[in-house]
C-alpha positions as CSV (number, residue, x, y, z in Angstrom):
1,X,1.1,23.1,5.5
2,X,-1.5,23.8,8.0
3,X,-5.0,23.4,6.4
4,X,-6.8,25.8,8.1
5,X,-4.5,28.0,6.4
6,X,-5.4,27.0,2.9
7,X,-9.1,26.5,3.5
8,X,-8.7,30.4,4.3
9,X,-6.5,31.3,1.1
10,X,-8.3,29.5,-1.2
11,X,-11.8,27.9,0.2
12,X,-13.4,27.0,-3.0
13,X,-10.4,25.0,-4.3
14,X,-11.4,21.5,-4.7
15,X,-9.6,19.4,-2.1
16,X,-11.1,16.0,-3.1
17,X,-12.8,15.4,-6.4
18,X,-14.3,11.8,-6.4
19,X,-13.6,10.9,-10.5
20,X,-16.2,7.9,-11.0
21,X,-19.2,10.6,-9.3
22,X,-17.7,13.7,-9.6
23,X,-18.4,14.7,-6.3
24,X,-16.4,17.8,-4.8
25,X,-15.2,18.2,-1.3
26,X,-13.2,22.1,-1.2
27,X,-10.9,23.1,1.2
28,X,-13.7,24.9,3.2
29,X,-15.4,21.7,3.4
30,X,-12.7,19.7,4.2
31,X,-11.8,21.7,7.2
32,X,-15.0,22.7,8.7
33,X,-16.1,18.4,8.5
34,X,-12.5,17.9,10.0
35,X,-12.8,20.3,12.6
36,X,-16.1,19.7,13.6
37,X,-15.5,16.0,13.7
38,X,-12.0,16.8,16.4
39,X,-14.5,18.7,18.3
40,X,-16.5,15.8,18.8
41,X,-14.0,13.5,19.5
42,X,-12.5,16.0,22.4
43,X,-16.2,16.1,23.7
44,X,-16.0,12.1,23.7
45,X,-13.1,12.7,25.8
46,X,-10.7,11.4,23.5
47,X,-7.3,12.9,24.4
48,X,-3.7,13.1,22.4
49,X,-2.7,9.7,22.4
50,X,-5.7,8.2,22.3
51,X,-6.5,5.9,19.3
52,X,-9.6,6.3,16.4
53,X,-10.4,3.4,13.9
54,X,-12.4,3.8,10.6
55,X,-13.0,1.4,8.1
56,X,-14.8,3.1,4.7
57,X,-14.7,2.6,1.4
58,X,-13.0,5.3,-1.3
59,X,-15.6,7.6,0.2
60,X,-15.9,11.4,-0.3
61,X,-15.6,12.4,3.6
62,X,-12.9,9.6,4.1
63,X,-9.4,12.2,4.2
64,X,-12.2,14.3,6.3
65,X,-12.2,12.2,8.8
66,X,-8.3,11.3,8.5
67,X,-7.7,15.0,8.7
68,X,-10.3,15.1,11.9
69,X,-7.7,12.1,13.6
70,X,-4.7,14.2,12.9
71,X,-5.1,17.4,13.7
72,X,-6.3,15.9,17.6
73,X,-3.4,14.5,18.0
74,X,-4.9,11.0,17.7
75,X,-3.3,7.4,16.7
76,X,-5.6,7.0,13.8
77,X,-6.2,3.1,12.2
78,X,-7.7,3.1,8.4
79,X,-8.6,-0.7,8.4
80,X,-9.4,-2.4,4.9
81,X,-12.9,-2.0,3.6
82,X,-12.1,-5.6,2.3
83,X,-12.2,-7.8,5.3
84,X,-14.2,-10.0,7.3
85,X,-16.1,-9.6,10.4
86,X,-13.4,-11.8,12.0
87,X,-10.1,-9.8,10.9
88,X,-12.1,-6.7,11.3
89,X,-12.3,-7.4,15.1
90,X,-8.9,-8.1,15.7
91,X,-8.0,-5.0,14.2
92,X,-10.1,-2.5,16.0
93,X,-9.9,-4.7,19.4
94,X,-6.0,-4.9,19.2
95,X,-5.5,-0.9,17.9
96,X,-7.5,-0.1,21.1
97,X,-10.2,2.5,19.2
98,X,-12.1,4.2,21.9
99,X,-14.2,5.7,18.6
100,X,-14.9,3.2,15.4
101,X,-16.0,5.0,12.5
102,X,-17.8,3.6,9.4
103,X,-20.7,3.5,6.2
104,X,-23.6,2.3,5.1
105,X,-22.0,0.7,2.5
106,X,-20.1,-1.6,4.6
107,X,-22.9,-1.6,7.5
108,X,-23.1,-5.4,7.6
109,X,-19.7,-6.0,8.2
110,X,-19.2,-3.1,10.9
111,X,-22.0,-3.9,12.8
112,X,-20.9,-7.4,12.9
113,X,-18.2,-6.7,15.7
114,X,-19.7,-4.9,17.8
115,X,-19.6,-7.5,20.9
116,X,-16.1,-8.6,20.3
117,X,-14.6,-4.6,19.9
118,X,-16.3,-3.3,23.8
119,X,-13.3,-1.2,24.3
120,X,-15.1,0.9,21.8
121,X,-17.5,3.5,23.6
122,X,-18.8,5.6,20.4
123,X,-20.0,4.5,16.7
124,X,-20.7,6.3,14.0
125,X,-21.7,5.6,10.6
126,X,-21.7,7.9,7.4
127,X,-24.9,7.5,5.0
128,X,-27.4,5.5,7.5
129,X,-27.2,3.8,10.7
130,X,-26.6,0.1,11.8
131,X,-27.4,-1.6,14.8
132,X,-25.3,-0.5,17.6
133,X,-24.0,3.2,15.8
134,X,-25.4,6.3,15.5
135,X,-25.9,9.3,12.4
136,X,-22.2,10.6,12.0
137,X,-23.6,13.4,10.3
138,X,-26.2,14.2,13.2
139,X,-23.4,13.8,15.4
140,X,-20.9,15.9,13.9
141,X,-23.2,18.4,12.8
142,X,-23.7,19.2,16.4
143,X,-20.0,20.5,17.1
144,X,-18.6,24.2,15.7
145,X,-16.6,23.6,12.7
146,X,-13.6,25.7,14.2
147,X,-10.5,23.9,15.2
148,X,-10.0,22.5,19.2
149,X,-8.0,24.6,21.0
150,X,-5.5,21.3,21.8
151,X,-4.5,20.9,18.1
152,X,-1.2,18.9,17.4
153,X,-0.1,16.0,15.4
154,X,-1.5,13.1,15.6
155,X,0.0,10.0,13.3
156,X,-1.5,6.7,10.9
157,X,-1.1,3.5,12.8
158,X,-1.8,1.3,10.0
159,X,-1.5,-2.8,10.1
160,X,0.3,-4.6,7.3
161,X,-1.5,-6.6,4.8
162,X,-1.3,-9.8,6.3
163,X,0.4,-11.5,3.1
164,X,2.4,-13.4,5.3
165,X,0.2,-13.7,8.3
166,X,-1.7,-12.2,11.1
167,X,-2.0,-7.9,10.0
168,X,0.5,-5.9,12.4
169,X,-0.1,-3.3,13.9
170,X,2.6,-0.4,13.2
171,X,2.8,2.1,15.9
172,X,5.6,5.3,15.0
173,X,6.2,7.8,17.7
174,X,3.8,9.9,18.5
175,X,5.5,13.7,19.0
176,X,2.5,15.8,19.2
177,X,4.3,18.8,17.0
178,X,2.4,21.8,16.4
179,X,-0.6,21.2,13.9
180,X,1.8,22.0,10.5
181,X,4.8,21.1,11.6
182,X,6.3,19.2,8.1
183,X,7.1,15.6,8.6
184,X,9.8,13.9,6.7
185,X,7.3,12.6,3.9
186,X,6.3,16.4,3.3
187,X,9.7,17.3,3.1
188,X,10.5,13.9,0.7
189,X,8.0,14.7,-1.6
190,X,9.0,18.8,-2.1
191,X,12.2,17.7,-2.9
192,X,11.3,14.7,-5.5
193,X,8.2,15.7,-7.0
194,X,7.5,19.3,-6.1
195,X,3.9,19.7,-6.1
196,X,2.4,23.1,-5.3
197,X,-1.4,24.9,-4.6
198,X,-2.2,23.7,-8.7
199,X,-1.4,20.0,-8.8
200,X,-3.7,17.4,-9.3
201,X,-2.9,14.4,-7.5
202,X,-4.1,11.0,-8.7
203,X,-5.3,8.4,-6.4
204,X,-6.5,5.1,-8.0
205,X,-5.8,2.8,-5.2
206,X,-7.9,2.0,-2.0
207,X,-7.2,5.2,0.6
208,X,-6.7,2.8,3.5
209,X,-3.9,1.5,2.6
210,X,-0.2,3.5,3.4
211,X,0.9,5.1,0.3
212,X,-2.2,6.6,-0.9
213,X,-3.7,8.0,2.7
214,X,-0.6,9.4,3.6
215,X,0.2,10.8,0.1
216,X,-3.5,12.1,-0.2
217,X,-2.7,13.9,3.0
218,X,0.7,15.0,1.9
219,X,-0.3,16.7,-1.0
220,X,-3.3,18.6,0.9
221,X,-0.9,20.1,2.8
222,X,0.3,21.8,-0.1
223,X,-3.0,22.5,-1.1
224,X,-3.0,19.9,-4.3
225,X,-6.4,18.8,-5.5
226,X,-6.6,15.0,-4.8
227,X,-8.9,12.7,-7.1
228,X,-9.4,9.3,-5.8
229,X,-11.0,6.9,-8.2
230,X,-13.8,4.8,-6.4
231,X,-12.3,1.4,-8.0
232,X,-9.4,1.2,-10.1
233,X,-10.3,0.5,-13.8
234,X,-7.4,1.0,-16.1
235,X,-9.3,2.7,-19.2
236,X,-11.1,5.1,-16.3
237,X,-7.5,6.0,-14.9
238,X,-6.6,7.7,-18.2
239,X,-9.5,9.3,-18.9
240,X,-9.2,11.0,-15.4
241,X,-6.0,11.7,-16.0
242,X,-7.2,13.7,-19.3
243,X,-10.2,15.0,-18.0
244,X,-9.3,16.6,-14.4
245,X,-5.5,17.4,-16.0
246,X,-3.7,15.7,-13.4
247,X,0.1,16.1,-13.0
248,X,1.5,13.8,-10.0
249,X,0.1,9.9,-9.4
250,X,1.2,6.9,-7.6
251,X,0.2,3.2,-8.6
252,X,1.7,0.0,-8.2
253,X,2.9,-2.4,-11.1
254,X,-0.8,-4.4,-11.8
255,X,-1.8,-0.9,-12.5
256,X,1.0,-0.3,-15.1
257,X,0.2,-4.2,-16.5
258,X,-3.6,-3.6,-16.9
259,X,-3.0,-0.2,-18.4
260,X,-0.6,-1.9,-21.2
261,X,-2.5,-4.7,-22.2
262,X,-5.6,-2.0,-22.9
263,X,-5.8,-1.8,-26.8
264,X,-3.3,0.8,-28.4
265,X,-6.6,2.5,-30.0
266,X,-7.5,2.7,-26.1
267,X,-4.2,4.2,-24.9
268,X,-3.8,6.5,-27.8
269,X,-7.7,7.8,-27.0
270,X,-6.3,10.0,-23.6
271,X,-4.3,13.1,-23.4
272,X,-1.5,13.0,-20.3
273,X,0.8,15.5,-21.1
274,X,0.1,17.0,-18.0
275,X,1.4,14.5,-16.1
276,X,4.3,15.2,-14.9
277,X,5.3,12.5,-12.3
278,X,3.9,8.7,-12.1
279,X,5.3,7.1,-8.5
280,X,5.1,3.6,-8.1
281,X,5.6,1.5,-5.0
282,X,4.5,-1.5,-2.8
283,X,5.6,-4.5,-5.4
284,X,8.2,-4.8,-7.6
285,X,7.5,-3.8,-11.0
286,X,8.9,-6.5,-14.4
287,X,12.0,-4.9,-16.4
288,X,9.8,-4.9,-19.2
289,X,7.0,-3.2,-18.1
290,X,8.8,-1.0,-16.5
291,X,10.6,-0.3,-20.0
292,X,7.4,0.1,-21.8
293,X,5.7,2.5,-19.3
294,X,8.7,4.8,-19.2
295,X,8.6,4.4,-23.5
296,X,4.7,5.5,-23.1
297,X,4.8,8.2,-20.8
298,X,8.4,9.1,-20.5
299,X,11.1,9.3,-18.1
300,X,8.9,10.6,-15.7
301,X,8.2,7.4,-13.5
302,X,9.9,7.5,-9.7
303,X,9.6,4.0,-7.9
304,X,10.5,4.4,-4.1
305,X,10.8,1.0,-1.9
306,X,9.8,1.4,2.0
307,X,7.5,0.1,4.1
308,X,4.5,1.3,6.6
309,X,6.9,1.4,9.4
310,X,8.6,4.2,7.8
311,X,12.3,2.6,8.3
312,X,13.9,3.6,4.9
313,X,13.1,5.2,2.0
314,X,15.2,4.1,-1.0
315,X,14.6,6.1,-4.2
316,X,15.1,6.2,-7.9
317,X,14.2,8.0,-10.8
318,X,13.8,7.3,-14.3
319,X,16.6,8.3,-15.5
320,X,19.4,5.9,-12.9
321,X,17.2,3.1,-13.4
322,X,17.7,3.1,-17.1
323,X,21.1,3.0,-16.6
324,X,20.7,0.2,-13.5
325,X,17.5,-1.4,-15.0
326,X,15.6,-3.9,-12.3
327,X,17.2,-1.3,-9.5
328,X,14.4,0.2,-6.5
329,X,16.9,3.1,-6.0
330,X,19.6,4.1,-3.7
331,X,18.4,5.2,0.2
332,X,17.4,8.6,0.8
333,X,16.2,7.3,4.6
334,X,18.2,4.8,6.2
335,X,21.3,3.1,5.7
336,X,21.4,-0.8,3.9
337,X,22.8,-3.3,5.5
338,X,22.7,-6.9,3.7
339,X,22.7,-9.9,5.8
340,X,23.5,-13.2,6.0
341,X,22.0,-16.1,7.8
342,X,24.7,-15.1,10.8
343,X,24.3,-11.9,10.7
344,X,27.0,-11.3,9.6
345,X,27.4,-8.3,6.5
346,X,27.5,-9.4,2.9
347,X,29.7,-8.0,-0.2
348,X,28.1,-6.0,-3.0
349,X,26.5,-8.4,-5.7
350,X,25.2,-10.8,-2.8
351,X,21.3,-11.4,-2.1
352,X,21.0,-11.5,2.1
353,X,18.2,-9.9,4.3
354,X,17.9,-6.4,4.3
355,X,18.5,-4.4,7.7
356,X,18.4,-0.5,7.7
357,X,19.6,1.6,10.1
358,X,19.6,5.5,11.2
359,X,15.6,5.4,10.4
360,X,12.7,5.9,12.4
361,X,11.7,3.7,15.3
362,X,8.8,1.7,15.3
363,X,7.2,-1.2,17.2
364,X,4.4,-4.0,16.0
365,X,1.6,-3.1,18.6
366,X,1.2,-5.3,21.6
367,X,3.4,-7.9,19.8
368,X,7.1,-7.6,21.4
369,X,7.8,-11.5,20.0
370,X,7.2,-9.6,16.2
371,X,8.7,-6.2,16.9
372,X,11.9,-8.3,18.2
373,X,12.2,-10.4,15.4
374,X,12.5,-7.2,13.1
375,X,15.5,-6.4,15.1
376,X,19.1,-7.4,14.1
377,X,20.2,-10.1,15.9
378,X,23.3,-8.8,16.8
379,X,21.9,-5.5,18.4
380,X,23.5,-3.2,16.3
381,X,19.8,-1.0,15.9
382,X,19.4,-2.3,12.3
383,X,15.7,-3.2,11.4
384,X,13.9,-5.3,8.7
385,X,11.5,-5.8,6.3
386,X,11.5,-9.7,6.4
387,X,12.7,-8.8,2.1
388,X,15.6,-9.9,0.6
389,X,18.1,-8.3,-2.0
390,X,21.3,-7.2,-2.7
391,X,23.5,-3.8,-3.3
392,X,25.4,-3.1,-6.4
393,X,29.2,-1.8,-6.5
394,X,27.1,1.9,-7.5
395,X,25.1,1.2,-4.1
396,X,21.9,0.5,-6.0
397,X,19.6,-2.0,-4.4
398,X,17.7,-4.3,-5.9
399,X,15.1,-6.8,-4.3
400,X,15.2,-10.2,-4.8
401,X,12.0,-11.4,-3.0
402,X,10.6,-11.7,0.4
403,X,12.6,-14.3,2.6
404,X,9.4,-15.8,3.2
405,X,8.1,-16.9,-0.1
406,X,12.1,-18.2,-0.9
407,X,10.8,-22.1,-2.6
408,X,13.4,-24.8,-1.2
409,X,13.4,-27.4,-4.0
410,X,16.0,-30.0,-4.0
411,X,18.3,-28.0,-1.4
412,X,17.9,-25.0,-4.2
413,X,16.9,-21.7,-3.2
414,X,14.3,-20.4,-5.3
415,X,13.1,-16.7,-5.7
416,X,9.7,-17.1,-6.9
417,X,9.5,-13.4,-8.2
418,X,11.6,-13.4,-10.9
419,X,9.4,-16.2,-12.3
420,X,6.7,-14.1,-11.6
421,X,8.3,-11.1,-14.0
422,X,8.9,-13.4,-16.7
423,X,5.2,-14.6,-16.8
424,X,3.5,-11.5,-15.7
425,X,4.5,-9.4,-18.8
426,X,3.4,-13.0,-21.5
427,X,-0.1,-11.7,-23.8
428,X,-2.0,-14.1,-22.1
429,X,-1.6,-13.9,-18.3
430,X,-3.5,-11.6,-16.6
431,X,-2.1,-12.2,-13.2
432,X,0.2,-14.6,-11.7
433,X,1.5,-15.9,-8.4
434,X,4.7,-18.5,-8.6
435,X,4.8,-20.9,-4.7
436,X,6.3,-23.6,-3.7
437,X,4.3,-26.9,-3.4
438,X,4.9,-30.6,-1.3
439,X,7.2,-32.5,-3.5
440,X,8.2,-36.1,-2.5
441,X,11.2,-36.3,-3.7
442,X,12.0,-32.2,-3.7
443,X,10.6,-31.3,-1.0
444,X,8.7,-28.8,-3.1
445,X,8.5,-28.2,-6.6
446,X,7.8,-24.7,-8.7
447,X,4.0,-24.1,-9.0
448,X,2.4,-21.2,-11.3
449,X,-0.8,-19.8,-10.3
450,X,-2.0,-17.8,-13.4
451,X,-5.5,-15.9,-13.7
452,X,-5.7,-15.7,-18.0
453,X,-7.1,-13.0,-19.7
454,X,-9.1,-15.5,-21.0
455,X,-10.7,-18.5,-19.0
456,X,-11.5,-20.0,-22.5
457,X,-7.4,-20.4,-22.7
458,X,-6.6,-22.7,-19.2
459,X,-5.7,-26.0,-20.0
460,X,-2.6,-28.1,-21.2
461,X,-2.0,-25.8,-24.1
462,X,-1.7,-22.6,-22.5
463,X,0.4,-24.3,-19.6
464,X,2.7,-25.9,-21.8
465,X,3.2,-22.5,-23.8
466,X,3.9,-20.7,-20.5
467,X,6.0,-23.2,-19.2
468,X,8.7,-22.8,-22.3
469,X,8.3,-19.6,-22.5
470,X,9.5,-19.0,-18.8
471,X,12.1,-21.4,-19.7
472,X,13.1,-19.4,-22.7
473,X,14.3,-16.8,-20.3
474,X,15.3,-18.1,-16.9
475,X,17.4,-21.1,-15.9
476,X,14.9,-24.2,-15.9
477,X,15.0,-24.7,-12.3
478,X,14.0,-21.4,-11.6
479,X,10.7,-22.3,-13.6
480,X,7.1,-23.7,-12.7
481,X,6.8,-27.4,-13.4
482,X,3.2,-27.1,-13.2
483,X,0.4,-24.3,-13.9
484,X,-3.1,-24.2,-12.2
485,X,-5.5,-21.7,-13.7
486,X,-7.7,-19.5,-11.9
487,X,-10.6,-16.8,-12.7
488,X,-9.1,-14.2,-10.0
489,X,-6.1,-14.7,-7.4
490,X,-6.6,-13.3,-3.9
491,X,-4.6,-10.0,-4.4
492,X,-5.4,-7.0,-1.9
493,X,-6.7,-4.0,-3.3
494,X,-3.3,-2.3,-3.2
495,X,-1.6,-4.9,-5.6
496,X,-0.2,-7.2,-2.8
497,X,-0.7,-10.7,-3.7
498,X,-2.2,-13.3,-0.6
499,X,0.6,-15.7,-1.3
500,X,-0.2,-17.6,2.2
501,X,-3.6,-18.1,1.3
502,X,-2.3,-20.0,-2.1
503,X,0.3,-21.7,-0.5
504,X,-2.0,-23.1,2.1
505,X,-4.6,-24.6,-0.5
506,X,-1.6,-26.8,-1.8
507,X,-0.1,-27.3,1.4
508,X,-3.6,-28.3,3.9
509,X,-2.9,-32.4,3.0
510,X,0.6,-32.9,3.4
511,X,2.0,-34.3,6.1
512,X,3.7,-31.2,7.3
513,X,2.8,-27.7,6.3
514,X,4.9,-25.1,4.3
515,X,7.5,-23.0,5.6
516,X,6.0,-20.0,7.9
């Protein structure tokens, strides 16, 4: 659990193997950069408590420098390599980094903010400099790669995706264990997916975002062999998965869509019979694909439903969710509560707003308006997700949809997603995002947003086709009245889909805006 325990058992194991360069990082490695990167930061004066931004691509030294964060007892920010010079300065302004870390590769963006982040008193930048940041690797060569004598637990503050709005900043409790004390996702993961010192853990998914940083992390602590692919490419995944013989994974459902519509030939090229367990998160995931993957691979998927601020943990595994199909699991952390508008508790088999309670408590940084409204009105302690779903008589929950995407059409409330499953899994769609647009007489009408798998395919044809065949499976209200066609839809690395970016295209003209 500790890593300078494992660096010393087994120094030349590969801790990070980069699958796209093949670059190796051991356990050696890892520690000495990590430690020598906490010593600079204690030389910089940074204290437990204090906070450390870094915004890098899927870059070898990137869980170094996570690792570095953690073990001084640091708040630590991994901000998307994906945003603009604007977002980016909210973020590491609003986190309060007294240290911003970053890359050549995304020097024109970091260096961008440098006047509008001043509570930031040291930059460093992997791979080159930039205006206004110096060599990391002069700077941390300069410190003894032994660890601080301070070492404790520090913890990820990580912002949400923004899909709905302006990121938020999630701060957990800082409790400054012992460096190795196991936290509850240590202890989650032993007792789903029991990885040991020879698993090979799959990342395919930016590291900055929740699941993979902290799962990378997880696993080292068990002294796994992480490879993170530098982009995601479907064909690429399995042939990692064949060539470095990993066994444990975690992707979220495009993955599993993109993989499936690769050619059988392609698919049947790879060996993964060592793979032992496939997690998927962070969106929900079609029945059908769903179905297929577990035909493909097995009944070896686990799909788990939280959320960065670590408020539940609801879990199932292949085997309950082919006998509850649809189903994200029954809690393992926190207790559901399903609301209605009133606050007032719903029966089994009735979609309200999810609340959980006994979990950890959190807070939206600096935002008391936002960390109240996640609160349960009627002060009972019970926190949200803003998501909406519903409990079966087997206590099985199953999401409907986030309560702010819900389409109002006619006084109808409309659940865009299970639209979105219906169309997501049809030969021709390579992606697609269901909203609600103005409507005169409706108030808003059912719009589909598909990116084809072909551009040659948009028009009247294709839209017509997808139109019945959504209406072949749901009622007809449920269904788009209209499809648009685009080459790419503004989806965040991890899989989450920019809805609020779509919805305000449609919605900038009308004479009042859509629902926040």
């Amino acid at each position: 659990m500790h890593l300078g325990q494992i660096a010393e058992r087994s120094p030349g194991r590969p801790a990070v193997i980069m699958a796209g360069s093949g670059r190796i990082v051991t356990y050696r490695e890892l520690d000495e950069e990590s430690n020598r990167l906490a010593q600079l930061l204690r030389a910089e004066g940074l204290r437990p408590g204090d906070h450390v931004a870094f915004m890098l691509e899927n870059h070898p030294l990137f869980l170094a420098v996570a690792w570095a964060a953690q073990r001084s007892g640091l708040y630590y920010t991994a901000v998307s390599s994906r945003l603009q010079a604007d977002e980016l300065a909210y973020i590491v302004d609003n986190c309060e980094a007294k240290v911003f870390i970053s890359s050549q590769a995304l020097a024109g963006t970091a260096a961008a903010v440098t006047e509008r982040t001043p509570r930031v008193r040291l930059r460093l930048m992997l791979d080159g400099v930039a205006p206004g940041f110096e060599s990391y690797e002069e700077r941390v060569a300069a410190h003894p790669p032994t660890p601080i004598a301070d070492e404790c637990e520090g913890v990820d503050m990580l912002y949400s995706s923004g899909t709905t709005g302006r990121p938020k900043g999630v701060k957990p409790e800082l409790r400054l264990d012992p460096m190795g004390t196991p936290g509850p996702l240590y202890q989650l993961i032993s007792l789903l997916f029991q990885p040991d010192g020879d698993s090979v853990y799959l990342s395919p998914a930016p590291l900055y975002h929740a699941a993979p940083l902290r799962y990378s992390l997880t696993f080292q602590r068990f002294g796994a062999t992480v490879v993170v692919m530098e982009k995601f490419d479907p064909e690429q995944a399995l042939a990692a998965i064949d060539k470095y013989g990993v066994t444990h994974s975690q992707w979220v459902p495009t993955h599993f869509i993109r993989m499936l519509k690769l050619p059988p030939e392609v698919r049947a090229r790879y060996d993964l019979s060592t793979l032992r367990c496939a997690v998927h998160a962070a969106a929900p995931c079609p029945v059908p694909v769903k179905e297929q993957m577990i035909e493909w691979w097995g009944p070896i998927l686990h799909e788990y439903y939280a959320g960065t601020e670590g408020n539940c943990f609801v879990y199932t595994d292949s085997q309950d969710w082919l006998t509850h199909k649809g189903t994200v699991g029954r809690p393992l952390l926190g207790e559901i509560h399903v609301l209605d508008e009133n606050g007032d508790e719903l029966p089994p088999g009735t979609p309200g707003t999810l609340y959980f309670g006994a979990g950890p408590e959190f807070e939206y940084h600096g935002d008391a308006e936002k960390t109240a409204a996640s609160r349960d009105p009627k002060g009972r302690g019970w926190t949200t997700l803003g998501d909406v779903g519903y409990v079966d008589e087997d206590g099985f929950l199953y999401l409907t949809d986030r309560r702010s995407y819900m389409i109002i059409s006619g006084g109808v409330n409309i659940y865009p997603q299970e639209a979105e499953n219906v169309l997501a899994v049809h030969p021709k769609v390579a992606d697609v995002a269901v909203i609600g647009v103005p409507d005169p007489e409706m108030g808003e009408s059912v719009k589909a947003v598909v990116q084809p798998v072909s551009m040659d395919d948009a028009g009247s044809e294709l839209e017509a086709e997808l139109i019945a065949y959504c209406r072949e499976r749901l009622a007809h209200y449920k269904c788009p009245r209209s499809v648009d066609f685009r080459a790419e839809l503004p989806r965040h690395a991890t899989g989450k889909l920019y809805k609020r970016l779509l919805k305000d295209e449609y919605w900038k003209d009308a004479a009042t805006g859509p629902r926040p």
